[in-house]
C-alpha positions as CSV (number, residue, x, y, z in Angstrom):
1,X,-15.5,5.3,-118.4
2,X,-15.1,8.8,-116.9
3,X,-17.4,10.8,-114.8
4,X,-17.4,14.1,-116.3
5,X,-19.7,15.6,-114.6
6,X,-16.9,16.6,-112.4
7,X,-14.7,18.4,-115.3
8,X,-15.3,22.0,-116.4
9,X,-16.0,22.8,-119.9
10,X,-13.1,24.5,-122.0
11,X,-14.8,27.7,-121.8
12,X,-15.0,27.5,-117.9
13,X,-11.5,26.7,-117.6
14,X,-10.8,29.9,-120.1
15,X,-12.6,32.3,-117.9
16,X,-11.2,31.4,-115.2
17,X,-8.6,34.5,-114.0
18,X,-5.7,32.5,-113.4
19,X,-5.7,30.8,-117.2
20,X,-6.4,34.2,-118.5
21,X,-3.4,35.7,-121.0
22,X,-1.9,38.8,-119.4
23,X,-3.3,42.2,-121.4
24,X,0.1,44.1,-122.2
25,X,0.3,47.5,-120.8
26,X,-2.6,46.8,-117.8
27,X,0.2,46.0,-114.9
28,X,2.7,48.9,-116.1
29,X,2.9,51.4,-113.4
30,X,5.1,53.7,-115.2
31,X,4.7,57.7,-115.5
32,X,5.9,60.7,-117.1
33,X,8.5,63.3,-114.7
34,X,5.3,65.8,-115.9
35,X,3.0,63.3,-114.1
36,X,5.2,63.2,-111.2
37,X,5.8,66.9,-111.2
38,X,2.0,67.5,-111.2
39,X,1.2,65.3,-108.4
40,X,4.2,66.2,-106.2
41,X,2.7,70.0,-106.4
42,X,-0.6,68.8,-105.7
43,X,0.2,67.3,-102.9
44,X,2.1,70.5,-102.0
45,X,-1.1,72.4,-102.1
46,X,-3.1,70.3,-100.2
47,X,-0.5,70.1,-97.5
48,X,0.0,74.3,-97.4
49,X,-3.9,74.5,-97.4
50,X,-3.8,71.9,-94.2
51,X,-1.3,73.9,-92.8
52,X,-3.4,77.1,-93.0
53,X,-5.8,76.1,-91.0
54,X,-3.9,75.3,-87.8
């Protein structure tokens, strides 16, 4: 006879993160050139308005 006291329920073992299915889309790190362009000239800004005050 086994002790199961010791084993996890099938639902535990579900949640758990690792025995989760991956979500598609969630890990893609992908962006437009628009995207880019817009934080590139963000970043611009902020740098121009840093130099300004030295």
């Amino acid at each position: 006879m086994t002790n199961h006291k010791n084993q996890l329920s099938k639902a535990e073992v579900q949640a758990t993160p690792l025995n989760k299915l991956p979500v598609p889309g969630e890990d893609d790190v992908e962006f437009s050139a628009e995207e880019a362009a817009e934080a590139f000239e963000q970043n611009n800004a902020v740098v121009d308005h840093q130099n300004e005050k030295e």
